[in-house]
C-alpha positions in Angstrom: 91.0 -147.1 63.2 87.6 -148.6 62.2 87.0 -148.4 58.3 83.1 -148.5 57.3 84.1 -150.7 53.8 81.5 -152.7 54.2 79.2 -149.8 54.6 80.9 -147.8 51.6 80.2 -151.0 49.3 76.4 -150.6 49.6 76.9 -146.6 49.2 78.4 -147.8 45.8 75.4 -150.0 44.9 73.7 -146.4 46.0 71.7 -147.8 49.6 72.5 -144.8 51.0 71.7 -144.5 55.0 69.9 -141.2 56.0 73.1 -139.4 57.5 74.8 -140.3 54.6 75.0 -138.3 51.5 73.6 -140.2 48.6 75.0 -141.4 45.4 72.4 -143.1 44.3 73.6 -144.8 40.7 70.0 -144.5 39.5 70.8 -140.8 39.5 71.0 -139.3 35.6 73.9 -137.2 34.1 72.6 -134.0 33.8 74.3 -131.3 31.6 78.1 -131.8 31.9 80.7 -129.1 31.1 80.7 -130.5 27.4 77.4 -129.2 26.6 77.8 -125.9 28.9 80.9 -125.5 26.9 84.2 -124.2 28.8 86.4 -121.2 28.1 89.7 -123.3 28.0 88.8 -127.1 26.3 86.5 -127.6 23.5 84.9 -130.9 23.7 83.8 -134.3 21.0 81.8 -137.1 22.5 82.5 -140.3 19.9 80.5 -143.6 20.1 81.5 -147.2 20.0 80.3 -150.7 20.9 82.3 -153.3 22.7 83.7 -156.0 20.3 80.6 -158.5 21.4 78.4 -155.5 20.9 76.9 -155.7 24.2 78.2 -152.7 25.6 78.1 -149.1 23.9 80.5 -146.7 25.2 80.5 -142.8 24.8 83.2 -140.9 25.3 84.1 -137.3 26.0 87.5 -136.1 24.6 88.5 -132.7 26.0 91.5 -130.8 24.0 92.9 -127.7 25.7 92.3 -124.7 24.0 96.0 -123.8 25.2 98.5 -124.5 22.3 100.5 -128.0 22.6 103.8 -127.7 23.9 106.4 -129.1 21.7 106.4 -132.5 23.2 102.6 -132.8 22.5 99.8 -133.0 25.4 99.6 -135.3 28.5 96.5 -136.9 28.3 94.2 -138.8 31.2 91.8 -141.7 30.6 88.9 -141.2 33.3 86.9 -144.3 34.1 83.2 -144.0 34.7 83.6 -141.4 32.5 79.3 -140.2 32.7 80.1 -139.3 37.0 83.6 -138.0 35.9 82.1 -135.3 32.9 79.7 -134.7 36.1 82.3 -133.4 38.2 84.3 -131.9 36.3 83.9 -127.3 36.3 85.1 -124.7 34.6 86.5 -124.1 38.0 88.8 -127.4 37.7 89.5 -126.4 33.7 90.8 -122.8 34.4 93.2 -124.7 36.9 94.7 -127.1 34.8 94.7 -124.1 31.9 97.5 -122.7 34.1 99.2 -125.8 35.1 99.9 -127.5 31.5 96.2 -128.8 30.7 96.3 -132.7 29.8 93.6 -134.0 26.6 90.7 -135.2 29.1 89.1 -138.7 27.9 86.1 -139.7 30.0 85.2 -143.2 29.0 81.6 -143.4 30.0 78.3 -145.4 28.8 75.7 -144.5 26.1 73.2 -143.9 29.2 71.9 -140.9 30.8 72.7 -141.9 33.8 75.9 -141.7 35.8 76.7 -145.3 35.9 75.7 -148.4 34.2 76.3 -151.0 36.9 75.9 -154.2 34.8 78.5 -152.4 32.0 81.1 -151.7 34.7 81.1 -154.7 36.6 82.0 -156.5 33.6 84.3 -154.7 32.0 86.4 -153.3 35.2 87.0 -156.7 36.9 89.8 -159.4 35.7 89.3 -162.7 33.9 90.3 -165.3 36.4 91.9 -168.5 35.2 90.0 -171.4 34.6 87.2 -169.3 35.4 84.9 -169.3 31.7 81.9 -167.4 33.8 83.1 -164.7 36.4 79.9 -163.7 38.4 80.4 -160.3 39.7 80.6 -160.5 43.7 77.8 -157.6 44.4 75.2 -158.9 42.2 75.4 -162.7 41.5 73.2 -161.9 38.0 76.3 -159.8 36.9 79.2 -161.2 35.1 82.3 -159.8 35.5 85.5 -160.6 34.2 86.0 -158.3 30.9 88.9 -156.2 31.9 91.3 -157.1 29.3 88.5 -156.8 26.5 88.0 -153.7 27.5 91.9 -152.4 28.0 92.1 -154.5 24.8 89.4 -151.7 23.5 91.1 -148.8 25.2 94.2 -149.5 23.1 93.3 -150.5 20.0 90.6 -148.0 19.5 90.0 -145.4 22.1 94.2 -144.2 22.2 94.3 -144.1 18.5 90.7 -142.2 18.1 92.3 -139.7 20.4 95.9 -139.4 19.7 93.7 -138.3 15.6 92.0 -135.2 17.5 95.1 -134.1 19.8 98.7 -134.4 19.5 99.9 -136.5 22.2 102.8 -136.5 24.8 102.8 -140.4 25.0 105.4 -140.4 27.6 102.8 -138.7 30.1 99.2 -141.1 30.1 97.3 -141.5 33.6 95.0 -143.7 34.2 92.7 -142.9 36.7 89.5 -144.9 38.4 87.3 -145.2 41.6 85.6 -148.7 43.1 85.8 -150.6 40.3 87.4 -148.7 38.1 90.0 -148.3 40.9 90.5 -152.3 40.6 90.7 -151.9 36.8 93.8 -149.4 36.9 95.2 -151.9 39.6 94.9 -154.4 37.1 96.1 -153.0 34.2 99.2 -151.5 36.0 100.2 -155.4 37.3 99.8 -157.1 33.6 100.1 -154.3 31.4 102.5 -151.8 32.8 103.5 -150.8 29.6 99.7 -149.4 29.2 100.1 -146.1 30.6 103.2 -144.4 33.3 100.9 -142.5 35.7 98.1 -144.6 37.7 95.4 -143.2 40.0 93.3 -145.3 42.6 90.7 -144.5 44.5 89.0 -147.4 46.6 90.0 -149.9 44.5 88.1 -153.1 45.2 90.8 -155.3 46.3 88.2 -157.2 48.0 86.9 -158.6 44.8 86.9 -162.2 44.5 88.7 -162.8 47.7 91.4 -160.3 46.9 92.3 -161.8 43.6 93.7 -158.7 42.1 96.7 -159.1 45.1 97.4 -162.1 43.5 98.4 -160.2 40.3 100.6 -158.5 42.3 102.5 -161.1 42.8 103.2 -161.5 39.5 103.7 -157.7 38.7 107.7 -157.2 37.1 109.9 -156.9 40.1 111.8 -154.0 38.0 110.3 -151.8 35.4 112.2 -150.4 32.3 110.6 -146.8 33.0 109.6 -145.6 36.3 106.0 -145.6 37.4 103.9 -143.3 39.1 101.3 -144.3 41.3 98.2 -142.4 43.6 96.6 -144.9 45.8 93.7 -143.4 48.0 91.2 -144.5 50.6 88.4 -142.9 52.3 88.2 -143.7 56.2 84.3 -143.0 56.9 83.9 -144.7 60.2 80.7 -147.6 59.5 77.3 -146.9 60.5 76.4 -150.1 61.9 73.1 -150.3 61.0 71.8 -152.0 57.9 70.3 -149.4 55.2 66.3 -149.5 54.6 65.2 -152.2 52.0 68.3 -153.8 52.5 67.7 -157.5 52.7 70.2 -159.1 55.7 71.5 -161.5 53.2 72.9 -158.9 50.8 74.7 -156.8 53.9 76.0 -160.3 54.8 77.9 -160.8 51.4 79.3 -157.4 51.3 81.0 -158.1 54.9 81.6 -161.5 54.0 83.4 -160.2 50.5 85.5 -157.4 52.5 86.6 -159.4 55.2 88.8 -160.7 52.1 91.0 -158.5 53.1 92.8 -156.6 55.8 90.7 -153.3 56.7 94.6 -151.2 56.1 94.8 -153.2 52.4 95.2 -150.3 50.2 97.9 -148.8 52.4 99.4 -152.3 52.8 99.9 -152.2 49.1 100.9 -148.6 48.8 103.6 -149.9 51.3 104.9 -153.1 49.8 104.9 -150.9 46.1 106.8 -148.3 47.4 110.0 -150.8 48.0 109.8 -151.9 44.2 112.5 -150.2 42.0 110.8 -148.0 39.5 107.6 -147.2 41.2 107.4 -144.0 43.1 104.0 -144.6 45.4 101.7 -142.1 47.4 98.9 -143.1 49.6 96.5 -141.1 50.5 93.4 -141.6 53.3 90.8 -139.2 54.2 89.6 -139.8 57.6 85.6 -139.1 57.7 85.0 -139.1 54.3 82.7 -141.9 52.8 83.3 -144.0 49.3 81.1 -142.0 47.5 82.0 -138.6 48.2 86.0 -139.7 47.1 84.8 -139.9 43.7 85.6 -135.8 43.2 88.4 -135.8 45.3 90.5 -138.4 43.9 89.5 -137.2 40.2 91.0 -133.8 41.3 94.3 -135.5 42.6 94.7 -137.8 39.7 94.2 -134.4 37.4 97.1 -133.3 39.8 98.9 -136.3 38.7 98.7 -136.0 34.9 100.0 -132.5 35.0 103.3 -133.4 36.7 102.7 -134.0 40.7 104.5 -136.3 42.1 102.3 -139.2 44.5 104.7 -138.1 47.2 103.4 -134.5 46.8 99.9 -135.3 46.7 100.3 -137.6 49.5 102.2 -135.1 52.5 99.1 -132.5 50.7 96.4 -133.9 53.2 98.9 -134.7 56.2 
């Protein structure tokens, strides 16, 4: 099966093709849920800057109206947390109202917008070693390489700023991210597995630096002390073979250059070879036809699925 990953990695930088719907990351926010208000979570954005104060972070927590159960809450961290308060409906809320709701955290940007490209690409790809500058791979005036700042942040000050506002089943935290964010939780699961016990994927960019983040795989314990729960997924939109308008040559080159990394079956290479480790229970899921963009949504509603007590396996045979 042909994969379009090249393709979806300029849908990510928002060069949309005319057949294909756009996510254009210039697009703004818009009113979220938070400001509509919901029947079943009351919402507090909070505000923080990253340690270097170059990056300013605002975040949505989401507490269930729903009394705690004994244990306390499951909670979910959302990446890209401005495009994940987008898509997120009272629709979504009522659901997880009746399922056990988890304490939402969307960890978005002080922007208006529903990305900030130069924020994410540093602080959702790994340091390398011996690396002191790590220029991101999509936009050579990027740097990358912040992920364990920012996990370091998302510890030290985003769990506890939460766990004040919401009592908190520790024993049930998902992390959940797309793109990007997808190679962050990939990350963060291989070096700090301790971190959180549920992990959602959705295109994670194991293409990055020539499939570095694989190499942290190898490294990953060979046996955890509590099981793992992991949702890989992969959208299958078949490439258009054409280069985008305004699209200069050069930068299609890079992106084909920077897939072909990697195997076009990576992500369900991985699911397979984690899937044999003891203490991880794995699902993969792909969804033929449907482009990197539009996954977004989807795998935010199957990660929610995730935090409230599906199992990968379940969510997996769900789109067989």
């Amino acid at each position: 099966m042909k994969r379009g990953l090249w393709f979806s990695l300029l849908l990510c930088l928002g060069f949309a093709a005319p057949a294909q719907a756009k996510p254009d990351l210039s697009e703004k926010l818009g009113p979220t849920i938070a400001e509509r208000g919901s029947a079943f979570y009351r919402f507090e954005t909070l505000e923080m800057p990253s340690a270097d104060g170059a990056r300013h972070y605002r975040i949505w927590v989401g507490v269930p109206r729903r009394a705690a159960p004994r244990s306390g809450y499951p909670v979910i961290y959302l990446l890209d947390g401005n495009a994940a308060m987008g898509a997120l409906d009272e629709k979504r809320l009522g659901e997880l109202d009746r399922q056990g709701p988890p304490v939402l955290v969307a960890i978005g940007y002080a922007t208006d917008l529903r990305f900030d490209v130069v924020a994410r690409a540093y602080d959702y790809t790994p340091p390398m070693p011996g690396v002191e500058h790590v220029i991101d791979d999509l936009a050579r005036d990027r740097r990358g390489g912040g992920a364990d700042r920012f996990l370091d942040l998302l510890e030290q000050r985003i769990k506890p700023a939460v766990a004040e506002r919401a009592p908190l089943d520790r024993s049930r935290q998902t992390l959940w991210g797309h793109s990007y964010g997808g190679l962050l939780v990939l990350h963060c699961l291989f070096t700090r597995p301790q971190s959180f016990q549920f992990y959602a994927a959705a295109d994670p960019s194991l293409w990055w630096q020539k499939g570095f983040v694989l190499s942290e795989e190898k490294t990953f314990p060979s046996r955890e002390n509590r099981p793992k729960r992991l949702l890989l997924m992969h959208g299958e939109a078949p490439a258009d073979g054409g280069t985008p308008p305004g699209v200069d040559d050069k930068v299609v080159q890079a992106r084909r250059e920077a897939q072909a990394a990697v195997p076009p079956d990576a992500i369900a290479q991985l699911a397979g070879r984690l899937a044999q480790r003891p203490g991880m229970q794995v699902g993969y899921r792909a969804f033929p036809g449907m482009g990197h963009g539009p996954l977004l949504p989807v795998s935010l509603d199957l990660a929610l699925q995730l935090a409230v007590g599906r199992t990968p396996a379940e969510l997996a045979r769900h789109g067989q």
